[in-house]
C-alpha positions as CSV (number, residue, x, y, z in Angstrom):
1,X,-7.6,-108.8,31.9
2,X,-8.7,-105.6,30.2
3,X,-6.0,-103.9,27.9
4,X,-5.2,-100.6,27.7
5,X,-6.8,-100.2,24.1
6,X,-9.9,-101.5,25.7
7,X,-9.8,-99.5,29.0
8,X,-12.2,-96.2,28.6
9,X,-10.9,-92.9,29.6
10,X,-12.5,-91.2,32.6
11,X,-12.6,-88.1,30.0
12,X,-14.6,-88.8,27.1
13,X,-12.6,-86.6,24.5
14,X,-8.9,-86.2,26.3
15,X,-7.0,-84.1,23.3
16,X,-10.1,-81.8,23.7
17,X,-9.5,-81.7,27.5
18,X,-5.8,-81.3,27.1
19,X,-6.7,-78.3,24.6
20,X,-8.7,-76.4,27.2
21,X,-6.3,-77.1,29.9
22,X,-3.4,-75.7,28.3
23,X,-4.9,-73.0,26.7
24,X,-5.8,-71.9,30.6
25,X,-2.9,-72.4,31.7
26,X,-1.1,-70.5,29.4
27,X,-3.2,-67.7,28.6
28,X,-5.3,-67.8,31.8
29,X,-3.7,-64.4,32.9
30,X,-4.5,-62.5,29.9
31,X,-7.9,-64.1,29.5
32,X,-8.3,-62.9,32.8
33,X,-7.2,-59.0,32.5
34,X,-8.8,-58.6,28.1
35,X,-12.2,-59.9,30.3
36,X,-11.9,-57.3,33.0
37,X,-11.2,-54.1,31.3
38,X,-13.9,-55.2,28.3
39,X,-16.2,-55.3,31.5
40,X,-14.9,-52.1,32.9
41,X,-15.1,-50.5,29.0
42,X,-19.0,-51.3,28.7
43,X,-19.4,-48.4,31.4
44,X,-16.4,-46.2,30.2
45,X,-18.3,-42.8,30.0
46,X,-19.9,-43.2,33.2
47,X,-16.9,-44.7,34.6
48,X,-14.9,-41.7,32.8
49,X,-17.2,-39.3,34.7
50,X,-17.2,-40.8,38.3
51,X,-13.4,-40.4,38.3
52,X,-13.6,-37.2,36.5
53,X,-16.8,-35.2,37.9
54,X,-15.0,-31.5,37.3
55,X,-15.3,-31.9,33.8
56,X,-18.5,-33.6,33.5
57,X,-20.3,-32.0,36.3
58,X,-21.3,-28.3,35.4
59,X,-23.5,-27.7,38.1
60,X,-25.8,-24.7,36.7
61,X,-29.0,-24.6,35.6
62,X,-30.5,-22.4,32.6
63,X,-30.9,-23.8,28.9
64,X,-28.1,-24.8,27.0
65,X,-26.3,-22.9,24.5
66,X,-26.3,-24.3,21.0
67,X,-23.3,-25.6,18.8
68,X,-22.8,-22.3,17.1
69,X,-22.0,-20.2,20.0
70,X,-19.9,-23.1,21.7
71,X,-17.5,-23.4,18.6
72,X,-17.2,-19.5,18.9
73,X,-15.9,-19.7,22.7
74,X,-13.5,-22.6,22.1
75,X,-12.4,-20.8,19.2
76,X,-12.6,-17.2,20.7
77,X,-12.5,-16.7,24.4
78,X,-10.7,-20.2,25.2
79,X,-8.3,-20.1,22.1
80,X,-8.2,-23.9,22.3
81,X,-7.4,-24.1,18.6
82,X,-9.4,-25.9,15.3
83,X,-12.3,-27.8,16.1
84,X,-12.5,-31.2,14.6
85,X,-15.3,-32.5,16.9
86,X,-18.6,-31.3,19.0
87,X,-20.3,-33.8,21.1
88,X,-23.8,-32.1,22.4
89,X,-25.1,-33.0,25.5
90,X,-27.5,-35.4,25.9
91,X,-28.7,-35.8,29.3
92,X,-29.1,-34.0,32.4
93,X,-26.1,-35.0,34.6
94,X,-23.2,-37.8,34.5
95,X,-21.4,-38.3,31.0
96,X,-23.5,-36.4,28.9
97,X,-24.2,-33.6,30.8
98,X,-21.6,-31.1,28.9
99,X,-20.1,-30.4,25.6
100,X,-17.4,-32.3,24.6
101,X,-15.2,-30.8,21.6
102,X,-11.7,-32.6,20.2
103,X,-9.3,-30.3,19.3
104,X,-6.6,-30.1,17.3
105,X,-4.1,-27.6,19.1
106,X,-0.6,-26.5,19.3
107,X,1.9,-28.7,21.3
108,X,3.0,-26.0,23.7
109,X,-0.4,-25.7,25.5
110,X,-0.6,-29.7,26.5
111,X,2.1,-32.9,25.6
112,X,-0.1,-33.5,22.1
113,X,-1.3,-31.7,19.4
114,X,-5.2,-33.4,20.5
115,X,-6.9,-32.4,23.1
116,X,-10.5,-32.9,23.9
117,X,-12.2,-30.2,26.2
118,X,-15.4,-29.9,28.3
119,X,-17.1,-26.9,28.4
120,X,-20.7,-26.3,30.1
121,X,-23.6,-26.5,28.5
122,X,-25.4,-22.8,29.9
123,X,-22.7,-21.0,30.7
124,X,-19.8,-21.9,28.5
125,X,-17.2,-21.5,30.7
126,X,-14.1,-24.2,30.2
127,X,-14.6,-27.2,32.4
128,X,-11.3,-28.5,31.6
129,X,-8.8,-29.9,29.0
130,X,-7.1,-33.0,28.6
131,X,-5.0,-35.0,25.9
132,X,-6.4,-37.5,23.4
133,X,-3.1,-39.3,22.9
134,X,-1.4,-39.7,26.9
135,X,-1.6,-42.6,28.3
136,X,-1.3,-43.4,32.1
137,X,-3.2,-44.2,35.1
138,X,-4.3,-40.6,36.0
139,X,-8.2,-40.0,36.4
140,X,-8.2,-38.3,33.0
141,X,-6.4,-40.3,30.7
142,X,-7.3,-43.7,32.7
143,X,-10.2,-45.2,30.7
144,X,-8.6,-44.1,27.5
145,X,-5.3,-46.2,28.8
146,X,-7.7,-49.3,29.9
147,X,-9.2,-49.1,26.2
148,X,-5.6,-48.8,24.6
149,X,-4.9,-51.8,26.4
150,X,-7.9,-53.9,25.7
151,X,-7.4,-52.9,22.0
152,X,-3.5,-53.5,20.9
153,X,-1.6,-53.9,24.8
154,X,-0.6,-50.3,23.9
155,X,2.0,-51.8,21.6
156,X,0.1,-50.3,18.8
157,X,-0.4,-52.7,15.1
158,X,1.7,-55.5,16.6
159,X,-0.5,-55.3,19.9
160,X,-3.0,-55.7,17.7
161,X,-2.3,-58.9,16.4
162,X,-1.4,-60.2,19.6
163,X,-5.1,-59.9,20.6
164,X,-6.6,-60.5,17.5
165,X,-4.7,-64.2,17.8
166,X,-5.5,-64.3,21.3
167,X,-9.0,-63.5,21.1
168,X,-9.1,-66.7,18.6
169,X,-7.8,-68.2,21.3
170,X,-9.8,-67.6,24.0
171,X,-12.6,-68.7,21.4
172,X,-11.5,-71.6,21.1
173,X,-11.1,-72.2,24.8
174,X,-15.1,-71.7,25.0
175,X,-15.6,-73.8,22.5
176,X,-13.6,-76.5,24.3
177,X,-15.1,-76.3,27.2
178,X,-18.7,-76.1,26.2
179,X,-17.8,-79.3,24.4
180,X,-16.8,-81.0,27.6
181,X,-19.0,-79.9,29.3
182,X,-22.1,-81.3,26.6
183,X,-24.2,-83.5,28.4
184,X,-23.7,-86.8,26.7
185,X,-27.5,-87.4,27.0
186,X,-28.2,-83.7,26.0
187,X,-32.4,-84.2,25.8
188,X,-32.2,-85.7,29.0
189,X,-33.6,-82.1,31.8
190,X,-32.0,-84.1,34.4
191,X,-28.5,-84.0,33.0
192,X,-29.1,-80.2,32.1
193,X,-29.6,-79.8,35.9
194,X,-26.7,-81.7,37.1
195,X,-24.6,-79.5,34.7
196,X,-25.7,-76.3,36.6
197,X,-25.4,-77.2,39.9
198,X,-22.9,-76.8,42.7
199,X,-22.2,-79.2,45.7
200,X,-21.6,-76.9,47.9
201,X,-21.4,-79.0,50.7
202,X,-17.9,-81.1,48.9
203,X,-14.5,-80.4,49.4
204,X,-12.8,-76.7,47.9
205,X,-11.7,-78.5,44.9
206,X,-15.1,-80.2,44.3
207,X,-17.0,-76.4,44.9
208,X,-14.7,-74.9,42.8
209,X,-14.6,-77.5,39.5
210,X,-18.6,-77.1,39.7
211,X,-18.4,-73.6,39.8
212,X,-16.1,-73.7,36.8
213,X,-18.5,-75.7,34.7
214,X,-21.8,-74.1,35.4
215,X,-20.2,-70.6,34.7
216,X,-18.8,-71.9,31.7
217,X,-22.2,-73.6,30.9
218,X,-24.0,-70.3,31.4
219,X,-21.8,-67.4,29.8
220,X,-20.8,-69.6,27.1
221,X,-23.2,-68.2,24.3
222,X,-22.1,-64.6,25.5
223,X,-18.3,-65.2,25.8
224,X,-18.4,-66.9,21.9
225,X,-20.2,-63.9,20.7
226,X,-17.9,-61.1,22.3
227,X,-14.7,-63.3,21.7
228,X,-16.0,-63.7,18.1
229,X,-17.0,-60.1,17.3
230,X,-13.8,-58.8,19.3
231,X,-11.5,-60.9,17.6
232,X,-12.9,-59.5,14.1
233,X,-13.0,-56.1,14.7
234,X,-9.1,-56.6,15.2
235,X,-9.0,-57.6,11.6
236,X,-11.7,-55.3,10.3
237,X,-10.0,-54.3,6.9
238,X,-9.9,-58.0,5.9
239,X,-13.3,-58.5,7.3
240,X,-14.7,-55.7,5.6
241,X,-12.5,-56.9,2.4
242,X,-14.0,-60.4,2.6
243,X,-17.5,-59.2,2.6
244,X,-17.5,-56.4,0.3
245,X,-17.0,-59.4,-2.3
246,X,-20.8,-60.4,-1.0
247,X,-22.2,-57.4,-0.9
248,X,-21.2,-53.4,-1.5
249,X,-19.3,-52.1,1.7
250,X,-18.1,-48.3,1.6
251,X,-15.8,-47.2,3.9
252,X,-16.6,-45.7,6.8
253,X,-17.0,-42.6,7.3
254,X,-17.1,-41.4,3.6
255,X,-16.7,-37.8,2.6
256,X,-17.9,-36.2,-0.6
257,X,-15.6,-33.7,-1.5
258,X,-17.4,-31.0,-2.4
259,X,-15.1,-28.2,-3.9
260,X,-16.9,-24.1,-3.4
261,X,-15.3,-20.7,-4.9
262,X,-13.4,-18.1,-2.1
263,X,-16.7,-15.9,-2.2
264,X,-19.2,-18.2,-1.0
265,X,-20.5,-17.8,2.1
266,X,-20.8,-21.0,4.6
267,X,-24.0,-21.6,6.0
268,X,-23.6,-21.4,10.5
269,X,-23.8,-24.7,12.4
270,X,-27.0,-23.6,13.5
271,X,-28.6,-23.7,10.1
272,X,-26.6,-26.7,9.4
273,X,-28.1,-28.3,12.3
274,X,-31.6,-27.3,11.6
275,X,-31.2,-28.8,8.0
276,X,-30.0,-32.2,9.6
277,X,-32.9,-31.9,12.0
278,X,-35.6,-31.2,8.9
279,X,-34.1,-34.3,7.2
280,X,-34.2,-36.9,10.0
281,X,-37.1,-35.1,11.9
282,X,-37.1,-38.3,14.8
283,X,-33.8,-38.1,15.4
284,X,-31.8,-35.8,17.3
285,X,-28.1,-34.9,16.5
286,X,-25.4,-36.5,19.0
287,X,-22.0,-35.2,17.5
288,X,-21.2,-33.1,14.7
289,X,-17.8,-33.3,12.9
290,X,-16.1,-30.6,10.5
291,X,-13.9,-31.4,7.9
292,X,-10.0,-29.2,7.9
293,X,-11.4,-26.9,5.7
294,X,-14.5,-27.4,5.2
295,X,-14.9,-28.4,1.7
296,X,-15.9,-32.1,2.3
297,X,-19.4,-31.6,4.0
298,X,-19.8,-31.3,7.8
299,X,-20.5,-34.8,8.9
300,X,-23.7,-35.1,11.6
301,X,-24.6,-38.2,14.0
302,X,-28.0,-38.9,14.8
303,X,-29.8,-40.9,16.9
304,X,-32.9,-42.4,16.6
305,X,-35.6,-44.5,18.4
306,X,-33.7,-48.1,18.5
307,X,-30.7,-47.5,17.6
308,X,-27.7,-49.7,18.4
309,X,-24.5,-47.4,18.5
310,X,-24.0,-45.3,21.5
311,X,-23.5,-42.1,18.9
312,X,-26.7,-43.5,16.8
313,X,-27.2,-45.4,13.7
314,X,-27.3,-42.5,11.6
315,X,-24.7,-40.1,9.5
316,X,-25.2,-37.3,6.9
317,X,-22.9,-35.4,5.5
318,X,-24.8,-31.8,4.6
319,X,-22.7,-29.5,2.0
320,X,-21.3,-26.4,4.0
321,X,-22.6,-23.7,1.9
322,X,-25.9,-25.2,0.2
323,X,-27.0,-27.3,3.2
324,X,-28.0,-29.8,0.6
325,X,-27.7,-33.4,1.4
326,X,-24.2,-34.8,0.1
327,X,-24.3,-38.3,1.2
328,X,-25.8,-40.4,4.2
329,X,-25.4,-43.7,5.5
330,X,-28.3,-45.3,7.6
331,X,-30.8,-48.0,7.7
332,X,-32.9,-47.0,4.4
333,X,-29.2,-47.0,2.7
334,X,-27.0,-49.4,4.2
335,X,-26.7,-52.9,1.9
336,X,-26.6,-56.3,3.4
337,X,-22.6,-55.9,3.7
338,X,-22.5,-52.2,5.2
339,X,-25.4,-53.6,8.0
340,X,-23.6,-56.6,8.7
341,X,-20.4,-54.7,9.4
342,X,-22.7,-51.8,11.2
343,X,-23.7,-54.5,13.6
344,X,-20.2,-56.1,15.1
345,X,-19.3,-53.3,17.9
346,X,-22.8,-53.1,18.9
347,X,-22.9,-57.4,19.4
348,X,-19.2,-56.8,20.9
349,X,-20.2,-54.4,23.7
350,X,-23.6,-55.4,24.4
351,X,-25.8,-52.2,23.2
352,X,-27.2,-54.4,20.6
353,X,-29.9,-55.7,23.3
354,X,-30.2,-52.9,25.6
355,X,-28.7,-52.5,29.3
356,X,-29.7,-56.4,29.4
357,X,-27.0,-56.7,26.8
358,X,-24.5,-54.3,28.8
359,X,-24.7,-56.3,31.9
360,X,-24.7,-59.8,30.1
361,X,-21.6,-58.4,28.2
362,X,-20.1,-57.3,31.2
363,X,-21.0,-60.6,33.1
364,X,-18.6,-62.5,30.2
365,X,-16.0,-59.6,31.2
366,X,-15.8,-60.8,34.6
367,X,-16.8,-64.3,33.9
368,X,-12.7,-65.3,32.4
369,X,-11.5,-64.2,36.0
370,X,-13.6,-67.3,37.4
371,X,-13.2,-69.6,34.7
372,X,-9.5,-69.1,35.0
373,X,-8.9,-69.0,38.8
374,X,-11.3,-71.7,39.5
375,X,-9.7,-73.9,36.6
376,X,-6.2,-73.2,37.4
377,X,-7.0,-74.3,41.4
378,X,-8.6,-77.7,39.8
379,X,-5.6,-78.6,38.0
380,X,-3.0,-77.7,40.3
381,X,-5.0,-80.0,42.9
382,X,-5.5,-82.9,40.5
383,X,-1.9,-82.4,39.3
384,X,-0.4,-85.4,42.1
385,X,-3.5,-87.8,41.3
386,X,-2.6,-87.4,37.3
387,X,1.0,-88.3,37.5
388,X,0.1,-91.5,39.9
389,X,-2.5,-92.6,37.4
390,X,0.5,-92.1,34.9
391,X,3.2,-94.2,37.0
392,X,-0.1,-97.0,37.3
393,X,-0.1,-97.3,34.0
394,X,3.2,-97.0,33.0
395,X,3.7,-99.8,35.1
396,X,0.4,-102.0,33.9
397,X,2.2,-101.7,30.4
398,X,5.1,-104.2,31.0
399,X,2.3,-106.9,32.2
400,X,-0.1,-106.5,29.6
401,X,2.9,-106.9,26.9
402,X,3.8,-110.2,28.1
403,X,-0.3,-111.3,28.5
404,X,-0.6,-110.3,24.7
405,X,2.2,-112.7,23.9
C-alpha cells in the first residue's frame, strides 16, 4: 500500500497553488477595480471629453489664435488669475481640440485655488472652468477621481503605499499563476494548445477554470509589465535614488534659475515659441509652462516623430528675456539612468508601442475582472470536493501508521 510520502499531488507545486489562491481570494476585489480604472485611464482624455463635450467641443471654424493672445484673455477679459500652464491644441475635435490653461486663482471664484479652464481655439471665448483638486463622480472632476483612486485610493501618501504593496502583490499573483500554468513539457506545441483552449462543451466550472488559465496564459507578459512598472512608479524617489547610483538621473523637471534686473524687457510667448520651434524644427510644442515669476526659464514640451509620452519626449527651458537655451532634456541628452526612468509611464500605460500598446494595456485592465471572477467561482465549487479529499486522508493516516509499524 502506497504512503502518503509516496502518493503524488494532483497539483504539481501545491504552496505555489495555495499562494495564488489566497492572494485571489483576498485581494481579488481590488485586483479587480486597480485593473478597471487603469483600463478606463488609458482613454482618460477622450473619455474626459465624451462626458464633458462643452468644454472640449468649440464648435467654430477659422484659424486658431496663438498662445500669446490666449494668456492675454485669461488674464484680461476672463480674469481667471496667474497662468501656470497652456496646453495648445493639437487636433481638430475630441480632447485636443481647445486650449487648456491651469490656473492658479483665488478661492472665492471656485472650492480651490487651481483651476484648469478651456477656452476655444478661434474665438477665445471661455468654454468653461473646473477645479484641479475636487474630487467626486461629477462629469468634470470624474476621470481626475478615477485617477486619484488608481494612484493612492484617494488616501493620499498612505494610499500610496497601499498600492505600491498591492501592486507587488498582484505581481506576484501573475507570476504564480503563469508558473502553474507552465506546461510541464513546455517544447511540446501540443501542450501549448491544450493550455489555450476552452471545453466549451463541459460543465460551468470546467468552462470557466479554462477560461481562467488561457487568459492568464495570454495577458500574462502584459499584466507583469504594467503590474511591474505601476508598482515602481509608486516608489519613484527610491527608484530613481537606486539608479542614479548607476547612472546620472536629474530631477525632473529641472529649472535653471536664471536671475534678470527690473528693466529688462521679457521676450512675448510668441517669440518664445518661435525660438523653441527654430531649436527643435521637427517638433511641434504641446504645452508651455511659466515659472511664478518668471525668472527660472519658461519650460516648453515638444513632440516629435516617435515619441512615447503623450505630451512628447522633449523639454527646453528657454531664458525669458534672451530666448537663449537654458537647459533641455531629451534624447541627444538623457543618460542611460534619465532614459530608463523616461521610459516606465510610457511601458505602464501602453503608449510605448502605439494604440496596439493602449488596447493590449487596456486588455490587462480588464483582464483581473476575469481572472478574479472566473477563479473565485472555481474555488468556491471545488471547495466541498477539497475538504472530502481532506477527511479521506485524514482518515487513511491512522491505517498507514499502524502498516509502517
Amino acid at each position: 500500500m502506497p504512503t502518503l510520502a509516496t502518493r503524488r499531488d494532483a497539483r504539481p507545486h501545491p504552496r505555489l497553488a495555495t499562494l495564488h489562491r489566497w492572494l485571489g481570494v483576498g485581494l481579488g476585489l481590488w485586483f479587480a477595480l486597480v485593473g478597471l480604472t487603469g483600463a478606463l485611464l488609458v482613454w482618460r482624455d477622450d473619455i474626459d471629453a465624451w462626458l464633458n463635450p462643452g468644454l472640449f467641443d468649440a464648435r467654430e471654424a477659422g484659424p486658431p489664435l496663438d498662445a500669446e493672445r490666449i494668456a492675454e484673455l485669461a488674464r484680461t477679459q476672463h480674469a481667471l488669475g496667474r497662468i501656470e500652464r497652456i496646453r495648445l491644441p493639437q487636433a481638430a475635435g475630441g480632447a485636443g481640440a481647445v486650449y487648456r490653461l491651469q490656473l492658479r486663482t483665488a478661492a472665492s471664484r471656485v472650492e480651490s485655488g487651481r483651476i484648469e479652464a478651456f477656452i476655444a481655439p478661434a474665438s477665445g471665448a471661455l468654454l468653461g472652468v473646473r477645479s484641479l483638486e475636487a474630487l467626486s463622480l461629477a462629469p468634470p472632476h470624474a476621470m481626475r477621481t478615477l485617477y486619484e483612486f488608481h494612484r493612492n485610493i484617494l488616501l493620499g501618501e498612505p494610499g500610496s503605499n497601499f498600492v505600491g504593496i498591492a501592486g507587488f502583490l498582484l505581481m506576484s499573483s501573475a507570476i504564480s499563476g503563469a508558473l502553474l500554468a507552465w506546461p510541464r513539457q513546455w517544447r511540446r506545441l501540443a501542450r501549448w494548445q491544450a493550455l489555450l483552449a476552452v471545453s466549451w462543451r463541459a460543465n460551468v466550472t470546467r468552462v470557466l477554470f479554462d477560461l481562467h488559465r488561457a487568459t492568464g496564459a495570454l495577458i500574462a507578459l502584459v499584466l507583469l509589465l504594467t503590474t511591474a512598472t505601476g508598482a515602481t512608479l509608486v516608489y519613484l524617489n527610491v527608484v530613481r535614488d537606486l539608479v542614479g547610483r548607476l547612472s546620472r538621473v536629474q530631477p525632473i523637471p529641472v529649472l535653471p534659475f536664471r536671475a534678470g534686473s527690473e528693466d529688462e524687457e521679457t521676450l512675448t510667448l510668441a517669440e518664445l515659441s518661435a525660438r523653441a520651434q527654430a531649436a527643435f524644427p521637427r517638433h511641434r510644442i504641446v504645452e508651455i509652462r511659466l515659472s511664478e515669476r518668471g525668472l527660472t526659464g519658461v519650460l516648453f514640451q515638444l513632440r516629435g516623430p516617435g515619441d512615447v509620452h503623450a505630451l512628447g519626449d522633449t523639454i527646453a527651458w528657454l531664458h525669458p528675456v534672451s530666448g537663449e537655451l537654458l537647459a533641455e532634456r531629451s534624447g541627444r541628452t538623457r543618460s542611460a539612468g534619465e532614459s530608463f526612468m523616461h521610459w516606465l509611464l510610457p511601458l505602464h500605460v501602453g503608449s510605448a508601442f502605439g494604440t496596439a500598446g493602449l488596447v493590449l494595456m487596456c486588455a490587462a485592465g480588464i483582464a483581473p475582472l476575469l481572472l478574479v471572477g472566473t477563479g473565485l467561482w472555481v474555488w468556491w465549487r471545488k471547495r466541498p470536493g477539497e475538504r472530502l479529499a481532506q477527511e479521506r486522508a485524514a482518515g487513511r493516516a491512522p491505517c498507514l501508521d499502524r502498516s509502517a509499524e
